[in-house]
N, C-alpha and C positions, 0 to 999 in steps of 0.2 A: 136443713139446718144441721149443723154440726155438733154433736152428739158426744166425739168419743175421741182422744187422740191415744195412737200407739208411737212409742219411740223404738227405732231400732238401736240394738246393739249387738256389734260394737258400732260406733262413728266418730268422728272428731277426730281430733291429733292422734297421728301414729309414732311413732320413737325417735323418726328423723324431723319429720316437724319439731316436735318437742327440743330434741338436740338441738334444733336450727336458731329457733326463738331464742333458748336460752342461751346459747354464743350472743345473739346480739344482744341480751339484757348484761349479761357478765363483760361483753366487751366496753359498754356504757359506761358501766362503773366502771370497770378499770383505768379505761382510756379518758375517761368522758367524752362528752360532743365536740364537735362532731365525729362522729363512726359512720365513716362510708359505707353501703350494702352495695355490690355489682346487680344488677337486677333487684326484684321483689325477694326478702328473700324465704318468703312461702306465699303461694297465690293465694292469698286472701287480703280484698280491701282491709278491712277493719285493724288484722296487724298491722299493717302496712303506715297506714294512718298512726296507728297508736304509737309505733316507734320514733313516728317522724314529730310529734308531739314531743317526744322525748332528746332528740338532739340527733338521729341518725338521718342519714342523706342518702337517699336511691339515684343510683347513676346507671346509663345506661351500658358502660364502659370503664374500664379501668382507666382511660385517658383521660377520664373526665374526673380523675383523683388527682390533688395536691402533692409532688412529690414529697416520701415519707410518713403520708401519711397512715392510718390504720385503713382498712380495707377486710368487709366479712365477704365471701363468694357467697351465692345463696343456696339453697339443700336441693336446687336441680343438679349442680352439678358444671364445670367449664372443660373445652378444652385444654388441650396443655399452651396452646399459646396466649391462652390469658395468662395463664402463672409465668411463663416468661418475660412477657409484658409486665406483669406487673413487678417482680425482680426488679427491672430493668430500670426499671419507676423510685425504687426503694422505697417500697410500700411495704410497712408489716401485715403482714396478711393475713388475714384468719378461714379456714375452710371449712365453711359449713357443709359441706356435701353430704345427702343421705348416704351412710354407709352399704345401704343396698343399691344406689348408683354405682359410689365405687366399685362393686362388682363388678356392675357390666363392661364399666369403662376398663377393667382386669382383665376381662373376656374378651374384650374387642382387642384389644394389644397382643395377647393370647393366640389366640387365633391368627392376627395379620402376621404376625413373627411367624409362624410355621406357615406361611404360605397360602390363608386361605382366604375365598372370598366371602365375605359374610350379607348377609339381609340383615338390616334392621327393621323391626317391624315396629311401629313408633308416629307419630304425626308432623311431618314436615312445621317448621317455624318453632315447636317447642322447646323450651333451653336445654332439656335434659337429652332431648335427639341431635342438637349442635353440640354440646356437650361431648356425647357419644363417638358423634360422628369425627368429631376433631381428634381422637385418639388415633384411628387409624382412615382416611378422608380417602386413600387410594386402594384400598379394601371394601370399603362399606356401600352399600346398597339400599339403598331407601323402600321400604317397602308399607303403602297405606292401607291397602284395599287388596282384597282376594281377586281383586281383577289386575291389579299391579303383580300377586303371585303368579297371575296365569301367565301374565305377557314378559315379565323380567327375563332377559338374558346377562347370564353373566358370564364374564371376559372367560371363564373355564369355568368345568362342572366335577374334575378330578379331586379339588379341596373344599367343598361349601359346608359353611356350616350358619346359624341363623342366632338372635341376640334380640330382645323386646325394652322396650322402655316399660318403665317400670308401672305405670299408671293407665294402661289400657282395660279396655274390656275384654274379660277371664273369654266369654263366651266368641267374641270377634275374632280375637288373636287364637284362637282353639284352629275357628275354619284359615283363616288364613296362612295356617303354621301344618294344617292339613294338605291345604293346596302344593308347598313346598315338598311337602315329604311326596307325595303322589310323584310329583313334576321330576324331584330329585331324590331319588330312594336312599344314595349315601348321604344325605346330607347331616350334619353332626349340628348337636345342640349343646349349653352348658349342663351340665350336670344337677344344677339346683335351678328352681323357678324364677323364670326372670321378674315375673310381674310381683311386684311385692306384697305381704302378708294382708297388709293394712287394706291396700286396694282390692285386695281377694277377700278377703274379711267383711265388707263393707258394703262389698255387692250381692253378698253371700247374704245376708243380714236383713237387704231390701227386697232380695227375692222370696226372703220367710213373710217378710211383712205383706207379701202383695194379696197373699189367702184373702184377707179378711182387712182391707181397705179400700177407700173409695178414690184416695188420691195420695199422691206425696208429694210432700216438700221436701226440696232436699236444702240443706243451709250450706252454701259455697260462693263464691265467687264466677264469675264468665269465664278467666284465664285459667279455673284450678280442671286440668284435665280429670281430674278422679272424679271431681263432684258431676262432672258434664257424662259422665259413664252410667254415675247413677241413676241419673234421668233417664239417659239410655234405657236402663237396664227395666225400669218401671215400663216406659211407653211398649218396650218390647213385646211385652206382655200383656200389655191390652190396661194397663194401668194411667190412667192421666199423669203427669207428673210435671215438676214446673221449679227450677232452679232460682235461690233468692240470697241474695247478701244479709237480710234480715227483717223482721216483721214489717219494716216498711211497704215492703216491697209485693205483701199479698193481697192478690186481688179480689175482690166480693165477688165477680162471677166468675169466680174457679170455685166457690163455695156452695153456689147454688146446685140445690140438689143432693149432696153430699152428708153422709151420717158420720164415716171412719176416716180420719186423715192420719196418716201416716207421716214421720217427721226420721231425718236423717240427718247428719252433713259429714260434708267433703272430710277429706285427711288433714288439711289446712285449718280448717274453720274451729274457733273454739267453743267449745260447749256451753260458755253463757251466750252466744247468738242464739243457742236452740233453748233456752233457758227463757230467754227473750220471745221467742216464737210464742212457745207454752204459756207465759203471761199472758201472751196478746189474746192469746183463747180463753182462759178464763177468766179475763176481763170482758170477755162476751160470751160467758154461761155456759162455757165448756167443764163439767166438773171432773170428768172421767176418765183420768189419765194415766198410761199405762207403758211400759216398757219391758217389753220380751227379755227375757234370759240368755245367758251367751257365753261363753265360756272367757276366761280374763284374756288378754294380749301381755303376755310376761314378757316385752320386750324390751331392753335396754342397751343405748349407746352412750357410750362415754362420753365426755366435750376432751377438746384438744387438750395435750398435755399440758401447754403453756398460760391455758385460763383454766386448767385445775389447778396447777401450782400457785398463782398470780392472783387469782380472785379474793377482792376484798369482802364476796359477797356471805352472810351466813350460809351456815350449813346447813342446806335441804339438798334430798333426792332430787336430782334433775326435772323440771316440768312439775313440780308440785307446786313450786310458785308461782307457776302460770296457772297453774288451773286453782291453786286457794283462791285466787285475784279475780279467777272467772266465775269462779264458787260465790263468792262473798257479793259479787255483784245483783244478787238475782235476791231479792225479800222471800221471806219464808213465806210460803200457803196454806192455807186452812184447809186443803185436799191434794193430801200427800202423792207420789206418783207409785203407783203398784208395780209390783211385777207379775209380767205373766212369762208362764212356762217355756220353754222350749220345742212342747209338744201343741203351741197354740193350734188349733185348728187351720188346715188351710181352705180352704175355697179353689183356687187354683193350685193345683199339685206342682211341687218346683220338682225342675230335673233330676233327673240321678247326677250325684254328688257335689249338691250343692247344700250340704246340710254344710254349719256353722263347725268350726276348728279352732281347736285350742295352740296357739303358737308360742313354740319358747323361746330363750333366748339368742339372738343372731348375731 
């Protein structure tokens, strides 16, 4: 019987999420409905749905846009022949791209211009890897698996240097990025970490929580790579763990047996889904709920110049009005949620250097 719930922190929306959402709420009002999104434009059902409620249209293509019309790209990221395409179209455009995308896709052009061949190490079909890849398509290297490290050759070994999407696992892309250096002793990297704060945060986060839990749930979506990491990152270690869009979705014999359940979610997913989880449990006798310590995530991106200038919306902080909306959804409880330390106990020792990090602004 289920006894005790820990949340980790940090989870939920990271800076570019947040930027993402709030382009398409600002583009709304601006524009009104319809507002095209090119893709999801962050992997999680539940936005997904909610915008579409609201007058926005998922397309899978820029083609499949009325010419002229508004047009947001999603916070994966496009190559550049969508933005000519869409030009082409006389679409106004709005770019929601994670600003730590943009990086790489900086890197990747970077790099191909001085002549070199790069790895990307990243999941074949993701948008953020087509994305990438479309920057420099006669440069780039698809690289999945430490077994693709060992057997890649590339067209020369005189210029390599290697580039990550952004949402992998800290610990996978470690050995695979191992593999390359061994294989290729010069091989050159960017200067700052490719995988992002959020996603390294997040994993860092679950692996505190695995001490002294019986299971986790992580709250995300099937298509949101990060949240698909998390799980990863629990079963790794000897932890059950079981990926859910929301309380619907949990099963009664994942509970059998179990005292400690541990609760996460993706980079996407908003925190009244995990808000929602936690009712679901103490609407079945769970009183004892608890959330680890963690140092803040100080990070902020701007929205485009042209829906700061242009916005009819009042003035808040970016993402505050998504998350008051996700706040306000959730009824007060009569067993407030605690904190516990930093120093919680673990049961299983996590690795060296995965203790939790305080990230400023990027």
């Amino acid at each position: 019987m289920v006894k005790r719930l820990v949340l980790a922190s940090p989870r939920g929306y990271c800076a570019g999420v947040e930027r993402a959402v709030e382009i398409v709420e600002r583009a709304l009002e601006l524009h009104g409905p319809p507002v095209y999104v090119r893709k999801q434009i962050v992997h999680n059902a539940h936005v997904v749905r909610d915008f579409e409620q609201r007058g926005a249209i998922f397309v899978e293509s820029e083609d499949e846009v009325p010419h002229g019309a508004t047009l947001v790209l999603s916070a994966h990221g496009v190559a550049p022949r969508v933005h000519a395409n869409a030009r082409s179209r006389k679409l106004e455009t709005i770019d929601a791209t994670c600003p730590l995308v943009s990086k790489v896709h900086a890197e990747a052009r970077r790099f191909a211009a001085r002549g070199f061949t790069l790895f990307l190490v990243g999941h074949a079909g993701h948008e953020e890897v087509e994305g990438t890849m479309g920057e420099a398509p006669d440069s780039i290297l698809l690289v999945e698996t430490c077994a693709d490290a060992e057997r890649i050759q590339p067209p020369q070994t005189e210029r390599l240097a290697y580039i990550t999407q952004t949402t992998l696992s800290v610990d996978d892309t470690r050995e695979i990025v191992d593999v390359l250096r061994r294989r290729f002793p010069e091989i050159q990297a960017s200067k700052k970490e490719d995988i992002c704060y959020a996603t390294t945060n997040r994993q860092r986060a679950v692996k505190r929580l695995l001490g002294g839990i019986d299971l986790l749930l992580v709250v995300g979506s099937r298509n949101s790579s990060n949240s698909n990491r998390l799980v990863e990152v629990a079963r790794a270690r000897g932890v059950d763990a079981h990926l859910i869009d929301d309380e619907s979705q949990i099963e009664d014999a994942w509970l059998e047996g179990i005292e400690t359940v541990g609760v996460t979610s993706g980079a996407s997913a908003p925190d009244s889904l995990v808000q929602r989880v936690v009712a679901w449990f103490r609407e079945r006798g769970v009183t004892e709920v608890d959330e680890l310590e963690a140092p803040s995530e100080n990070v902020f991106f701007a929205l485009p110049v042209a829906l700061r200038a242009r916005s009819k919306m009042r003035a808040v902080p970016p993402g505050r009005a998504v998350r008051r909306e996700a706040a306000s959804s959730v009824a007060p409880v009569s067993h407030p949620i605690r904190a516990l330390p930093a120093s919680w106990p673990r049961i299983r020792p996590s690795p060296p250097g995965d203790e939790p990090h305080s990230e400023t602004n990027s």
